[in-house]
C-alpha positions, 0 to 999 in steps of 0.5 A, spaced: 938 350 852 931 348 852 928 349 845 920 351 845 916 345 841 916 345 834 922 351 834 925 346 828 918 349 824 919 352 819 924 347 817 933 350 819 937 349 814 945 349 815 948 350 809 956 349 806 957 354 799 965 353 797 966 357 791 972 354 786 975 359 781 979 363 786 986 363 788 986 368 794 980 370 799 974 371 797 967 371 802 973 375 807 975 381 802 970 387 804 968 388 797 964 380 797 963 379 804 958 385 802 955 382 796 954 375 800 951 380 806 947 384 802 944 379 799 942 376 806 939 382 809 934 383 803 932 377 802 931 377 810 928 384 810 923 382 805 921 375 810 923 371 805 929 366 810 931 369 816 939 368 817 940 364 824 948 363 825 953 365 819 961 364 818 965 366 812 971 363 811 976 365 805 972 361 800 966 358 803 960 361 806 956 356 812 950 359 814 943 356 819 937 358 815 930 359 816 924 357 812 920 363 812 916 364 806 920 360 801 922 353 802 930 352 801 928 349 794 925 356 792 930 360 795 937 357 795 938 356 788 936 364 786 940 366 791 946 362 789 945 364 782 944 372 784 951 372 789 955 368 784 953 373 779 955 379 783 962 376 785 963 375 777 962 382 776 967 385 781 973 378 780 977 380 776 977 376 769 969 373 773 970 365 772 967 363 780 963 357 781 960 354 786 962 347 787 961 341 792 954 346 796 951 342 801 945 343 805 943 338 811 935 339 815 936 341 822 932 337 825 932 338 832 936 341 839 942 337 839 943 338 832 942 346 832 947 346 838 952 341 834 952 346 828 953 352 832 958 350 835 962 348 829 960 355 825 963 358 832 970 353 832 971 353 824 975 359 823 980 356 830 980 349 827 982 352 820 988 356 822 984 362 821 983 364 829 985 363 836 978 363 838 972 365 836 971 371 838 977 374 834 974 372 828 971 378 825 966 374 819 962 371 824 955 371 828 960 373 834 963 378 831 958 380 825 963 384 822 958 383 815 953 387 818 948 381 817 941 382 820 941 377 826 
């Protein structure tokens, strides 16, 4: 794939956001994927980030992320806080924390393609699939409802 000069500006961003505290599924329960999505769409349809890719696992979100009018330091630490906020609310007895959230610039075609890639596999390679396509919390399958 040939990506247009400067398609890197504003910054991508591939972000990992493993949740503790849960002892059973989490961002792939309707009822939270929905907060996460509805969270996502928002802030996309107020031109905040725009949401490249995505994959929810039971208890982690992987997302590709671009810059639009904040920087990831403005926007990723108000969006953890308000989404962990949320699930509190409807987890029984609250008590969910992020722990161990990673974020890593894409910097160029090569490792857009590679993070692609690895959103697409998770799931297979997690058990959680047979093939990407089967996974339905995914930019394949778009079972969130996210604005892609």
């Amino acid at each position: 794939m040939n990506y247009l000069p400067n398609a890197f500006e504003p910054p991508v961003w591939y972000l990992v956001m493993p949740v503790c505290g849960a002892t059973e599924e989490v961002f792939t329960g309707k009822r939270y994927a929905d907060i996460l999505a509805a969270r996502l769409n928002n802030d996309q349809r107020n031109a905040l980030i725009k949401v490249e890719d995505y994959t929810f696992l039971p208890s982690s979100v992987h997302l590709m992320i671009r810059e639009v009018a904040l920087s990831l330091d403005m926007w990723w630490p108000a969006f953890m806080e308000a989404v962990l906020e949320e699930l509190n609310k409807k987890w029984p007895g609250g008590g969910l924390l992020w722990c161990s959230y990673t974020s890593e610039r894409i910097a160029d075609e090569k490792a857009f393609e590679h993070r692609a890639y690895e959103l697409l596999y998770l799931p297979v390679w997690k058990g959680l699939a047979r093939d990407p396509e089967g996974y339905a919390y995914n930019s394949v399958n778009n079972r969130a409802n996210i604005d892609l």
